[in-house]
C-alpha angles and dihedrals in degrees: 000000000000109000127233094250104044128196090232086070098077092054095057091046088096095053094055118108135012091345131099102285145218137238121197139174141190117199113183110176088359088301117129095231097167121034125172130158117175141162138029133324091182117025093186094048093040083235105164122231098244127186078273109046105115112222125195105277091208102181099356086076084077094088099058092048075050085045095051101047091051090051086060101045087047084067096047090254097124133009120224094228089052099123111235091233079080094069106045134062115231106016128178096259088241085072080073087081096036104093128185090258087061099056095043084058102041089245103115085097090220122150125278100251086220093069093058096046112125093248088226093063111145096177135065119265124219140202094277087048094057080049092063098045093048099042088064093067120083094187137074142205091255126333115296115280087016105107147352118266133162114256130179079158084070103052092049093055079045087057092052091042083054089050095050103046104042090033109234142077117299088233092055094042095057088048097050095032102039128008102039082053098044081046093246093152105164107036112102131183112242118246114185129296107326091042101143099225107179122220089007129187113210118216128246137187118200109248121185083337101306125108109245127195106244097158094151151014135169099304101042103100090056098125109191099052103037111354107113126099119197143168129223086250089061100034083057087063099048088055088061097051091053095059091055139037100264083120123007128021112250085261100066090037091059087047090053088053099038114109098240094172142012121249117218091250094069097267138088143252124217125176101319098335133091101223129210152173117233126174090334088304117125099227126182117206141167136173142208134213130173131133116307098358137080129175137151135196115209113189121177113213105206087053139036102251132129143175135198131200118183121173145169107208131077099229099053124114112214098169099076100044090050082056089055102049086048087050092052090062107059 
């Protein structure tokens, strides 16, 4: 039982009141036990974060490009060892070697895109533009499958394979494959200025002591690696649909939560999840992190346990207090 005064409490304190605001969730057996959303979505407007405001996922978007491309090669559309060289005219001939499975686990070894924009860009870049900077270059980090290495570049290229192979946009693809049969009904992948994102938080940094809107910058409108917004109403469904096979056999499931490849911290990565051992517990865990926004998603494995962090301020740290509310639940 949760008790009436929870630990979590002390860690929201700072997100009460005018100030960018915090939305966090406990799910034990699939129950929401601990629900608190404080704060503010829209600082200019005094439009309070609620259980169904959707924040900028940042990061954590990773597992349902993870998620997407499992559900089609769960229907024999694509295979995970198809190099991605496959799926793009005019590679570098080392993207011969990079397969898909080496994208999904940052081990493709190809170079961050933020590291070859021009440092003068005054437009967002997406997912095809991140195509063209990377495609120019005929080197990689370390030789494909050799190491692990962080790659938002991946899981953009992830995002156009998606759009090739199923035939239609990776935005629309997310909403018709995964989120209208998880019941996330209202989550959306962001697509440029103009996106119509609904019950939207805006992000916000601390500057001199004043909160600041800084909802975007160049690489905000990437889909595949950070694009999605979502609330804790429908993140509590997608727990639930990753518990089931209302999208993926257990097979693939499994695949998503197997440790294909060591971190250098000590701890493994499988298809859009960081996992862990904790206390002889199997967890699964991601962050996100973008301007103006932070959140974090903590499951454990062997129970069904899970904790959500979303949060519109660039200073928050949403990691520790998914841990705590975890914790509390033991």
């Amino acid at each position: 039982m949760i008790p009436d005064t929870h630990p979590a409490d002390n860690l929201l304190r700072p997100f009460d009141g005018h100030v960018p605001g915090i939305s966090v969730l406990l799910l034990v057996d699939g129950n929401a036990v601990y629900a608190r959303s404080l704060g503010m979505a829209d600082l200019e407007r005094s439009a309070a974060v609620t259980i169904a405001t959707n924040f900028r996922l940042a990061s954590l978007t990773k597992q349902f490009t993870a998620a997407a491309i499992l559900r089609l090669a769960a229907r024999g559309a694509l295979m995970l060892d198809t190099p991605i060289a496959s799926f793009f005219e005019h590679p570098p001939a080392f993207w011969r070697q990079i397969s898909i499975h080496h994208l999904l686990t940052h081990t493709s070894g190809l170079i961050d895109y933020e590291e070859l924009m021009q440092p003068d860009v005054a437009t967002q870049l997406g997912d095809r533009d991140v195509l063209d900077l990377v495609r120019r270059v005929e080197r990689g980090y370390a030789a494909p499958g050799a190491a692990f290495r962080y790659s938002n570049t991946g899981y953009c290229l992830l995002a156009l394979i998606i759009e090739q192979v199923a035939g239609q946009p990776f935005a629309a693809f997310l909403r018709d494959q995964v989120f209208t049969p998880a019941g996330m009904h209202f989550s959306a992948v962001y697509q440029g200025e103009g996106s119509v994102i609904p019950r939207r938080a805006w992000g916000y940094s601390l500057q001199d002591g004043v909160f600041v809107r800084t909802d975007q910058n160049q690489t905000s409108a990437t889909q595949g690696d950070g694009g999605v917004y979502s609330s804790i109403i429908d993140l509590e469904r997608w727990d639930a649909a990753l518990a089931d096979d209302t999208l993926l056999p257990e097979a693939w499931r499994a695949a998503m939560f197997t440790p294909h490849v060591a971190t250098p911290s000590g701890d493994h990565y499988g298809y859009g999840w960081f996992l862990k051992n904790v206390r002889g517990e199997r967890a699964a865990c991601h962050t996100g992190e973008t301007i103006g926004f932070r959140t974090a998603i903590v499951r454990l494995l062997d129970r069904r346990c899970t904790a959500i962090v979303l949060a519109n301020r660039s200073e928050a740290e949403p990691l520790p207090i998914a841990w705590a509310l975890v914790e509390a639940a033991q």
